[in-house]
LUMPANU-102722 format. One record per residue: residue number from 1; x, y, z of N, C-alpha, C in turn. Coordinates in steps of 0.05 Angstrom, whole numbers, padded with zeros to 5 digits. Layout:
BEGIN
<NUM; <X; Y; Z>; <X; Y; Z>; <X; Y; Z>>;
...
This chain:
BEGIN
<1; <-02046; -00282; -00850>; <-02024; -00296; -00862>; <-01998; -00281; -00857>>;
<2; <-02001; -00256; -00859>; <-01969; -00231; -00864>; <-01965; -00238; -00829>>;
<3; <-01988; -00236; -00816>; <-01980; -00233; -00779>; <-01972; -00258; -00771>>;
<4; <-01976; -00282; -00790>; <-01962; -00304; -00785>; <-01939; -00320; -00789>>;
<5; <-01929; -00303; -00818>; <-01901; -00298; -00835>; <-01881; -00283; -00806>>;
<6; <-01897; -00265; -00798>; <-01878; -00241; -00777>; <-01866; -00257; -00756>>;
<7; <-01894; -00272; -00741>; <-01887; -00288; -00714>; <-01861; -00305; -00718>>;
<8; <-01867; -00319; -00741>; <-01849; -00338; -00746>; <-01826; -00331; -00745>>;
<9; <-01820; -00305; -00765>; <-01792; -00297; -00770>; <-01778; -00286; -00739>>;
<10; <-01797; -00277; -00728>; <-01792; -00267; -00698>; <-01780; -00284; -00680>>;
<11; <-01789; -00312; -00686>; <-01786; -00330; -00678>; <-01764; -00351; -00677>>;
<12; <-01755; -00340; -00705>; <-01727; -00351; -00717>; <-01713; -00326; -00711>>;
<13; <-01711; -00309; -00711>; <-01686; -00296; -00700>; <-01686; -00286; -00676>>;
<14; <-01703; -00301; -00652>; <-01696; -00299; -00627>; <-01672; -00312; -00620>>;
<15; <-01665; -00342; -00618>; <-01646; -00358; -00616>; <-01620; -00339; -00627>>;
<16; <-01622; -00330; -00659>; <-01589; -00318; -00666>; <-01587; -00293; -00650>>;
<17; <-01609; -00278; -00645>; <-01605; -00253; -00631>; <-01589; -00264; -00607>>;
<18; <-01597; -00272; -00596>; <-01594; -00293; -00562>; <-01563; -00297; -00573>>;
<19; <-01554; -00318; -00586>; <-01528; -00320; -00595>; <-01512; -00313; -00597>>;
<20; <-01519; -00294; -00612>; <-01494; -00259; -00618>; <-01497; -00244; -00594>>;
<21; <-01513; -00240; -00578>; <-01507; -00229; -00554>; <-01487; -00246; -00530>>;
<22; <-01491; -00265; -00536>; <-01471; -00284; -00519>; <-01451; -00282; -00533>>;
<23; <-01444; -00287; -00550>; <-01418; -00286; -00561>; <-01399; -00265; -00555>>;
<24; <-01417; -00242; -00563>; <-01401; -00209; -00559>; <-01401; -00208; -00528>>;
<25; <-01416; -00219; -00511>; <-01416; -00220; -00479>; <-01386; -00242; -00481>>;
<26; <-01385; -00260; -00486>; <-01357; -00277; -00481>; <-01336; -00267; -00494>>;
<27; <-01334; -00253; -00518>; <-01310; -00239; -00536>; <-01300; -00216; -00510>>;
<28; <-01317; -00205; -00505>; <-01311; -00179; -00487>; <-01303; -00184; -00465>>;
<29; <-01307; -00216; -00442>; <-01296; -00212; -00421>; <-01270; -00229; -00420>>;
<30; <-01269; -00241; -00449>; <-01242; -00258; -00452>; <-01221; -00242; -00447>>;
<31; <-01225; -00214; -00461>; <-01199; -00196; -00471>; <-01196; -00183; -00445>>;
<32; <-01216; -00179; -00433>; <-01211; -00163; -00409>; <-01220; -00176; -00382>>;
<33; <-01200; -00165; -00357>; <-01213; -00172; -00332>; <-01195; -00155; -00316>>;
<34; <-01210; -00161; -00296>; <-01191; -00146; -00272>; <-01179; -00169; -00248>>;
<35; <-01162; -00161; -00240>; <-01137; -00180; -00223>; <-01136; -00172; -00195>>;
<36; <-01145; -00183; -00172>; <-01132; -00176; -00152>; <-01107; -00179; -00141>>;
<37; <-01085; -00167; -00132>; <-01058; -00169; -00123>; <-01067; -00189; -00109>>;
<38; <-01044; -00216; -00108>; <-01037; -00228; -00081>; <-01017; -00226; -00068>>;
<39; <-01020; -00215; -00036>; <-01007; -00210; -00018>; <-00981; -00232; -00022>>;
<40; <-00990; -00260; -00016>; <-00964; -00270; -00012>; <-00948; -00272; -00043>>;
<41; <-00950; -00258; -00068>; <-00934; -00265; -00087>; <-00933; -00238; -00089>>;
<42; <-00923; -00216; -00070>; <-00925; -00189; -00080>; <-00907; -00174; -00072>>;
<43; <-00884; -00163; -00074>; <-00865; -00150; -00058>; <-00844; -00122; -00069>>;
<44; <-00838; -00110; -00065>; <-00819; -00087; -00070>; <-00793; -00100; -00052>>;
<45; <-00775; -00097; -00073>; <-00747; -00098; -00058>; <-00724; -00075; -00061>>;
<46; <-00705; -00066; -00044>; <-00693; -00044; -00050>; <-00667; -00049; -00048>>;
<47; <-00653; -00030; -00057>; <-00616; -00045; -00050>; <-00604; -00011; -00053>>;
<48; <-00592; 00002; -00045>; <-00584; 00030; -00035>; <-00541; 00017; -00025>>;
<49; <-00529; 00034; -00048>; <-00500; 00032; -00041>; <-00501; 00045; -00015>>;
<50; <-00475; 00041; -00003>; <-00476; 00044; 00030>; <-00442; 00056; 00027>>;
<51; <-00441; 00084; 00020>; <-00417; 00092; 00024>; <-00398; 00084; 00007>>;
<52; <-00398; 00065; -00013>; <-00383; 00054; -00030>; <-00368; 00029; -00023>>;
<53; <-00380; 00024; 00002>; <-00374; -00005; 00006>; <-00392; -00024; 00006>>;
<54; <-00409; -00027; 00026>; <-00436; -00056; 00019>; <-00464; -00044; 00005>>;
<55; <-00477; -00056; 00003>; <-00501; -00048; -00008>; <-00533; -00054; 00018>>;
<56; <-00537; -00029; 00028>; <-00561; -00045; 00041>; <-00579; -00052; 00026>>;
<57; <-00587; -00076; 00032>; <-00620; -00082; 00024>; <-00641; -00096; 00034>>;
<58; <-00667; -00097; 00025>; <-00689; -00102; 00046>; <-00709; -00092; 00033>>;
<59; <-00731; -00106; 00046>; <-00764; -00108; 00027>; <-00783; -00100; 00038>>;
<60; <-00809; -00099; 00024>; <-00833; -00091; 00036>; <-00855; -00102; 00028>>;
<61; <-00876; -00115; 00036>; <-00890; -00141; 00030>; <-00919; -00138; 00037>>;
<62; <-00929; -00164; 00036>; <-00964; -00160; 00038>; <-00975; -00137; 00028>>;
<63; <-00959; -00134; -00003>; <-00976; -00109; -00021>; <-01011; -00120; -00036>>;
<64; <-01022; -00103; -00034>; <-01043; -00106; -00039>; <-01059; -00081; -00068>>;
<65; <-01081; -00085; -00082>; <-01087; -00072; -00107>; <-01094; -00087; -00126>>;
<66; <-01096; -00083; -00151>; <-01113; -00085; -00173>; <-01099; -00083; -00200>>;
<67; <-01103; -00103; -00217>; <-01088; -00099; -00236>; <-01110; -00099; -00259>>;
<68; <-01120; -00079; -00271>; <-01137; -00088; -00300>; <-01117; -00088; -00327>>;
<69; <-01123; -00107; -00337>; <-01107; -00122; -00361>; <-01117; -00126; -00391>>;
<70; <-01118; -00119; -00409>; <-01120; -00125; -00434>; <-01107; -00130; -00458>>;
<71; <-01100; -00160; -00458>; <-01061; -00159; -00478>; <-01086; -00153; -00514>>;
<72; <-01101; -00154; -00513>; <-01112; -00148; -00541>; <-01109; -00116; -00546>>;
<73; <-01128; -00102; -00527>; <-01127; -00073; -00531>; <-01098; -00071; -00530>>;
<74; <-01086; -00084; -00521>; <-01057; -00065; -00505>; <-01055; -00045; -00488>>;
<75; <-01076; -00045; -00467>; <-01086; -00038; -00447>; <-01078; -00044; -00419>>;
<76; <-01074; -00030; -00403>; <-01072; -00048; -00373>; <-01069; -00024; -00356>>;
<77; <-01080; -00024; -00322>; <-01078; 00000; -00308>; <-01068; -00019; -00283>>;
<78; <-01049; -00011; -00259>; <-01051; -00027; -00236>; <-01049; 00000; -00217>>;
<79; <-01058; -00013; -00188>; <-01053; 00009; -00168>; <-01044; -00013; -00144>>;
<80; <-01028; 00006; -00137>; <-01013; -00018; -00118>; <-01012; -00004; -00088>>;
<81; <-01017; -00014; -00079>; <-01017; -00007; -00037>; <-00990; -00014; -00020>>;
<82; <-00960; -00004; -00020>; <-00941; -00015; -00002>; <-00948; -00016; 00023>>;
<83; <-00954; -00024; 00043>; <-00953; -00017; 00074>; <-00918; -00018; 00082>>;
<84; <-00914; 00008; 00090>; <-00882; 00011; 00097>; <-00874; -00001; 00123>>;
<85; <-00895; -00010; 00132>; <-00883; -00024; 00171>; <-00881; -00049; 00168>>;
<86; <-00874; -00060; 00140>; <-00872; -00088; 00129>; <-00846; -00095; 00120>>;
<87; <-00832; -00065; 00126>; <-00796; -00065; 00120>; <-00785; -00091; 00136>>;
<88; <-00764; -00097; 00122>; <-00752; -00121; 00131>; <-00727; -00123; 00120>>;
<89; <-00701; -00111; 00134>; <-00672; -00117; 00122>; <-00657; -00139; 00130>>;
<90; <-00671; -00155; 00149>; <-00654; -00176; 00165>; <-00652; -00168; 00200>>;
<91; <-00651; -00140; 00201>; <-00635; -00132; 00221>; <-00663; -00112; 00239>>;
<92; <-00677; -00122; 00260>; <-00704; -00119; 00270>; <-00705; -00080; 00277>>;
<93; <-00673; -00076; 00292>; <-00659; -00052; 00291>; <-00656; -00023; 00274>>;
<94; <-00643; -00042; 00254>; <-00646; -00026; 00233>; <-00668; -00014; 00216>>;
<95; <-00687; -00036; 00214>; <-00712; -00035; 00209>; <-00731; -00010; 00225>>;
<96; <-00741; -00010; 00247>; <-00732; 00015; 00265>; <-00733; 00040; 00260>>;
<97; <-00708; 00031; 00251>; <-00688; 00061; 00253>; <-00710; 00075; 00220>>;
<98; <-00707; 00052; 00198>; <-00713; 00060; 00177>; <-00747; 00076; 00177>>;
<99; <-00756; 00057; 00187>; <-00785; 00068; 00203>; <-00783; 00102; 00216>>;
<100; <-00774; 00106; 00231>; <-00774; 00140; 00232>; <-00767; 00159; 00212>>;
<101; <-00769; 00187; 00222>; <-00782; 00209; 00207>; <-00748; 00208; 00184>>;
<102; <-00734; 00205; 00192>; <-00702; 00212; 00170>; <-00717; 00195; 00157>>;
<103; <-00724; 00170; 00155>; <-00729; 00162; 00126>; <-00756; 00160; 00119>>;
<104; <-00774; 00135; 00130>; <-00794; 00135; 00116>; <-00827; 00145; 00121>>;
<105; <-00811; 00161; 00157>; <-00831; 00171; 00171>; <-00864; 00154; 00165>>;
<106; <-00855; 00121; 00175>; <-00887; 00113; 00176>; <-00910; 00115; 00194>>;
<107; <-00900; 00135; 00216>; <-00921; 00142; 00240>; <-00940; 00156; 00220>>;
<108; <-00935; 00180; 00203>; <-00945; 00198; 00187>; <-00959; 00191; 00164>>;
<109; <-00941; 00177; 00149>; <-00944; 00162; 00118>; <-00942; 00136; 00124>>;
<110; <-00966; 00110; 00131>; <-00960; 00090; 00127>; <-00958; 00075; 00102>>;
<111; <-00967; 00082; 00086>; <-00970; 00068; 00063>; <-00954; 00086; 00030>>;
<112; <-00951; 00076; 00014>; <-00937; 00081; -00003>; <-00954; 00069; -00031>>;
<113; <-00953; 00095; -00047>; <-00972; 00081; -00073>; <-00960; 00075; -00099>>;
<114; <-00973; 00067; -00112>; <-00961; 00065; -00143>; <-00985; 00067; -00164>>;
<115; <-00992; 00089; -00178>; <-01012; 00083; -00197>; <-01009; 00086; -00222>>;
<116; <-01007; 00067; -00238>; <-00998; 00075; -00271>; <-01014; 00095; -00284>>;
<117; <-01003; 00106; -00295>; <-01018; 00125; -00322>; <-01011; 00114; -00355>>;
<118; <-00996; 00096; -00358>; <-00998; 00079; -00388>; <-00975; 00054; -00385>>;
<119; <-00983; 00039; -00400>; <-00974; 00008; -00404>; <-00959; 00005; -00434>>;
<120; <-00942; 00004; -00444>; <-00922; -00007; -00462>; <-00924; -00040; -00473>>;
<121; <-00926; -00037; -00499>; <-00928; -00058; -00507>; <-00904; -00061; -00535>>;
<122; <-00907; -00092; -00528>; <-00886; -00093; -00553>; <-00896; -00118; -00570>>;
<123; <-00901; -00121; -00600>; <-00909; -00145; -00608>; <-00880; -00164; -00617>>;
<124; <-00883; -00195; -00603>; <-00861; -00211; -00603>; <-00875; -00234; -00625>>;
<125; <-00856; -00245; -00640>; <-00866; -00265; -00659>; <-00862; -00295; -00649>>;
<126; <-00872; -00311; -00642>; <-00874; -00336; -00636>; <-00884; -00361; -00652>>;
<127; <-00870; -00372; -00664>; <-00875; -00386; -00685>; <-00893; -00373; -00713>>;
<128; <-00918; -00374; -00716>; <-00939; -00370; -00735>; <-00951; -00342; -00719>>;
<129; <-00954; -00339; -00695>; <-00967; -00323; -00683>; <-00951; -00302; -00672>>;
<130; <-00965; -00283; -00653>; <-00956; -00257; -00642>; <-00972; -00251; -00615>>;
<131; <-00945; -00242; -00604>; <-00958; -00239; -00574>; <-00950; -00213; -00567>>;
<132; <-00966; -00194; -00557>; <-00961; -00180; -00544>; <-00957; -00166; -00518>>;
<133; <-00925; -00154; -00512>; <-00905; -00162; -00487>; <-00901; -00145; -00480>>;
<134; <-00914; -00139; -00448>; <-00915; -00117; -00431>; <-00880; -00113; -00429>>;
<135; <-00876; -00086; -00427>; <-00845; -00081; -00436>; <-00842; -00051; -00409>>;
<136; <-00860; -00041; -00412>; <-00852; -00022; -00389>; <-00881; -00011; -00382>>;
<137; <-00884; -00002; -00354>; <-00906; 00020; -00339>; <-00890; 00035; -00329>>;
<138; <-00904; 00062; -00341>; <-00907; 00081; -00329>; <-00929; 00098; -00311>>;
<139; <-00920; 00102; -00295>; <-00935; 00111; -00267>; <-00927; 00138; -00255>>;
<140; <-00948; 00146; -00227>; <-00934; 00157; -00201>; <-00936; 00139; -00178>>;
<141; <-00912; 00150; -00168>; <-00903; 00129; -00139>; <-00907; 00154; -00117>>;
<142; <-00928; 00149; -00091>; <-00936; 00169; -00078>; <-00917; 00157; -00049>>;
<143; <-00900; 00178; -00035>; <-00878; 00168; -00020>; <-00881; 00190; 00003>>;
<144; <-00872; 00181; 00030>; <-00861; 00212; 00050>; <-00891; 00229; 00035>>;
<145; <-00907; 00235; 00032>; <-00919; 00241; 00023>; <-00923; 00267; 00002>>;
<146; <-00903; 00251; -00018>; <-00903; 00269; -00046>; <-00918; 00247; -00063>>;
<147; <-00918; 00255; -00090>; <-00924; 00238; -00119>; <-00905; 00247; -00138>>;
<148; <-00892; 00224; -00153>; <-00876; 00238; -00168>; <-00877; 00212; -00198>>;
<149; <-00863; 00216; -00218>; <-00873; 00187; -00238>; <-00852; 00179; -00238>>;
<150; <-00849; 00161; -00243>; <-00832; 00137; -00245>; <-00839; 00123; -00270>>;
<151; <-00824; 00109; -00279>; <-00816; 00086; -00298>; <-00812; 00058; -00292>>;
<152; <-00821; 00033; -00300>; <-00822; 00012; -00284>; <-00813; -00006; -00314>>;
<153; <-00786; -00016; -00317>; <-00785; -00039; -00334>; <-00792; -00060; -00328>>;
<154; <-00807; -00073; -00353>; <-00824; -00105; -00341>; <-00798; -00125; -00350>>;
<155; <-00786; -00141; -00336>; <-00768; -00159; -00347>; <-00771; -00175; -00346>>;
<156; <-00798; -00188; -00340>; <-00816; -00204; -00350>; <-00849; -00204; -00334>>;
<157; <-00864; -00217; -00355>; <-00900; -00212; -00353>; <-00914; -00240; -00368>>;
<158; <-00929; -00245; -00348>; <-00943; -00275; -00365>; <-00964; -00283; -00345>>;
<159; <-00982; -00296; -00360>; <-01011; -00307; -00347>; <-01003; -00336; -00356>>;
<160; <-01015; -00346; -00325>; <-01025; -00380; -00329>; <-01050; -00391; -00312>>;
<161; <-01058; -00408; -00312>; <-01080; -00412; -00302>; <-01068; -00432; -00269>>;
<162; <-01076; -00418; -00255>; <-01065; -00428; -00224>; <-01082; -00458; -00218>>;
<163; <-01060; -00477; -00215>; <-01075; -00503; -00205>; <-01094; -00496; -00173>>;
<164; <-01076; -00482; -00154>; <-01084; -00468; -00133>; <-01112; -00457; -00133>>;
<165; <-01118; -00430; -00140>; <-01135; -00419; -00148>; <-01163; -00427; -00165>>;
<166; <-01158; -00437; -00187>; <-01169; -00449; -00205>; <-01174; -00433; -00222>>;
<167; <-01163; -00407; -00228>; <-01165; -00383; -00234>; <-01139; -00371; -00253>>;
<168; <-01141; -00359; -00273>; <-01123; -00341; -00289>; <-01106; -00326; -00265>>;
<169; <-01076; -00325; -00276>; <-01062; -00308; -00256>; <-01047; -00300; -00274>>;
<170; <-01042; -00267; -00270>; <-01018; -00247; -00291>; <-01008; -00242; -00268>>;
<171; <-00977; -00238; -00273>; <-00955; -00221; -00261>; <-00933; -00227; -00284>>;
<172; <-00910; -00204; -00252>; <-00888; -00208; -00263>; <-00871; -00192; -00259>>;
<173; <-00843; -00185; -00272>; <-00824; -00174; -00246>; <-00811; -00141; -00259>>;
<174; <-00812; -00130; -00242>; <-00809; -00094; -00251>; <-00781; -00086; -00235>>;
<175; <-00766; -00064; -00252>; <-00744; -00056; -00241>; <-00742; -00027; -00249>>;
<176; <-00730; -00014; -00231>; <-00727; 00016; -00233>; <-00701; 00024; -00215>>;
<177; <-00702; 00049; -00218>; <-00677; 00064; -00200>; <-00694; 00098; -00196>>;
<178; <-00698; 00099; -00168>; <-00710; 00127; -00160>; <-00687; 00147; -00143>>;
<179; <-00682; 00170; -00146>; <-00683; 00187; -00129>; <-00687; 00195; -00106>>;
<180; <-00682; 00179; -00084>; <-00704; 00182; -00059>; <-00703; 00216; -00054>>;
<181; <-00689; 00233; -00046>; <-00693; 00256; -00047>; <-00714; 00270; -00063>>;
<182; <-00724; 00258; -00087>; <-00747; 00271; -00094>; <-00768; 00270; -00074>>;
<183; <-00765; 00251; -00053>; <-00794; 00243; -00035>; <-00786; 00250; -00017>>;
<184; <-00765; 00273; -00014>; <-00758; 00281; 00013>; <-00744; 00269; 00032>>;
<185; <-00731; 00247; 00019>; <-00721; 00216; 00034>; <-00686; 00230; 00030>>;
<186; <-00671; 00250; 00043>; <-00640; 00257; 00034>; <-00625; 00261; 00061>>;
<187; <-00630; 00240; 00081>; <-00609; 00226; 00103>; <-00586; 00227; 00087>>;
<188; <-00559; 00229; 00102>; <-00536; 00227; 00090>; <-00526; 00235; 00073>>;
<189; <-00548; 00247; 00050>; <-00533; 00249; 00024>; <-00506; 00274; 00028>>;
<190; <-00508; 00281; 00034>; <-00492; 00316; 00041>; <-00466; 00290; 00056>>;
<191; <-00465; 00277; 00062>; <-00439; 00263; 00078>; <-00427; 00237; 00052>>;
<192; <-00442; 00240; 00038>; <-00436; 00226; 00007>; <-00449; 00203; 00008>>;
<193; <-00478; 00195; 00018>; <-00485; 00174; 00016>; <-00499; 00177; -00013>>;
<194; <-00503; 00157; -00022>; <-00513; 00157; -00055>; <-00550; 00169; -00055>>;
<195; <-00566; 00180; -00072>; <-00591; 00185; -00067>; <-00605; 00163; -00090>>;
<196; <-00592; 00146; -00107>; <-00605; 00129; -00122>; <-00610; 00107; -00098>>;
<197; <-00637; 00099; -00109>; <-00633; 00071; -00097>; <-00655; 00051; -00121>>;
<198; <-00645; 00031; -00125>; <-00646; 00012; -00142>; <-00682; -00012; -00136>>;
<199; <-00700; -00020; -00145>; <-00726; -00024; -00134>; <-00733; -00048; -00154>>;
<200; <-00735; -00071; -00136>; <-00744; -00093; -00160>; <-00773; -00099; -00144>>;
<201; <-00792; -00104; -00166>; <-00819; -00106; -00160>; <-00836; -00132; -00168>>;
<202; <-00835; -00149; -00147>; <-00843; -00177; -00157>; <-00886; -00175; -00153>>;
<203; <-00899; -00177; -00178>; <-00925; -00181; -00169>; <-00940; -00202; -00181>>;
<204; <-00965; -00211; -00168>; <-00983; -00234; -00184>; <-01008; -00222; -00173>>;
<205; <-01022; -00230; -00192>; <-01055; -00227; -00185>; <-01066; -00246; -00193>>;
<206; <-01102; -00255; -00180>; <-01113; -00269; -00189>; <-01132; -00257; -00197>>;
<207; <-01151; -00263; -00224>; <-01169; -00258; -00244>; <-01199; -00257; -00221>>;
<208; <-01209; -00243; -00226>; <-01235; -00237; -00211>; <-01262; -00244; -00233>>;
């Protein structure tokens, strides 16, 4: 009778066991996932004063990497891949020129990194509810081949679900101002060219 009381009960809490494991299996991959960069929604752009008269500028594209995301934890890591022979100022020439060793020496260093070390959050109130709003990453940016950290303001961050894809997509757009001379990048400066140069960072990923 008791070994038949047991089966039973065994029996009834297979199904809730089963349940609560699914549940905590779907709670856990809601909050979290990882993102692959897409190339074509992905870009670094730069703008560098030019003597105190024009401003050059010009981009770098088909970035590629990984974004892991968690707006619950307040969590998030990305690593990002520039390929530098993807420069593009308008001017095929110039471009070139920027390509050798005075600046971005990409025979040597093709690629250019970015890997965060913490994510910034801010909680925003929206009607009844609260969202929490990626506000800045901080990182190192690996260049000419140094590493050095950087700061990345988010001036804006948001997920939607891609009709395209069929898939969750986060991005969104980052701005900074670097030093190039920290990366060994100091053409001109000694003749008064400026060493800031100004870096807007457009990215999207899709949810894996």
């Amino acid at each position: 009778m008791t070994s038949s009381i047991q089966r039973l009960s065994s029996f009834r809490l297979l199904p809730l066991l089963t349940a609560t494991g699914l549940a905590l299996t779907i709670m856990s991959s809601a909050h979290a996932a990882t993102y692959d960069i897409d190339p074509t929604h992905a870009n670094v752009r730069f703008a560098i004063d030019h003597f105190g008269t024009s401003t050059n500028t010009g981009g770098f594209y088909n970035l590629t990497g990984k974004i892991d995301y968690d707006p619950k934890a307040k969590t998030g890591h990305v690593s990002i891949v520039i390929p530098l022979d993807t420069i593009n100022t308008g001017n095929s020439e110039f471009d070139e020129h920027l390509k050798g060793s005075d600046f971005f020496d990409v025979t040597n260093n093709p690629t250019a990194r970015f890997e965060s070390t913490q994510w910034h959050f801010e909680d925003v109130k929206s009607g009844f509810s609260t969202k929490s709003v990626v506000t800045q990453v901080d990182g190192n940016l690996t260049l000419n081949g140094k590493t050095k950290p950087v700061q990345l303001t988010a001036t804006k961050f948001n997920c939607y679900f891609s009709p395209i894809f069929k898939k969750s997509v986060c991005g969104g757009d980052f701005k900074t101002t670097i030093d190039r001379t920290q990366w060994g990048i100091s053409k001109y400066v000694l003749l008064g060219m400026t060493k800031n140069v100004d870096l807007n960072i457009q990215i999207e990923a899709v949810k894996q």
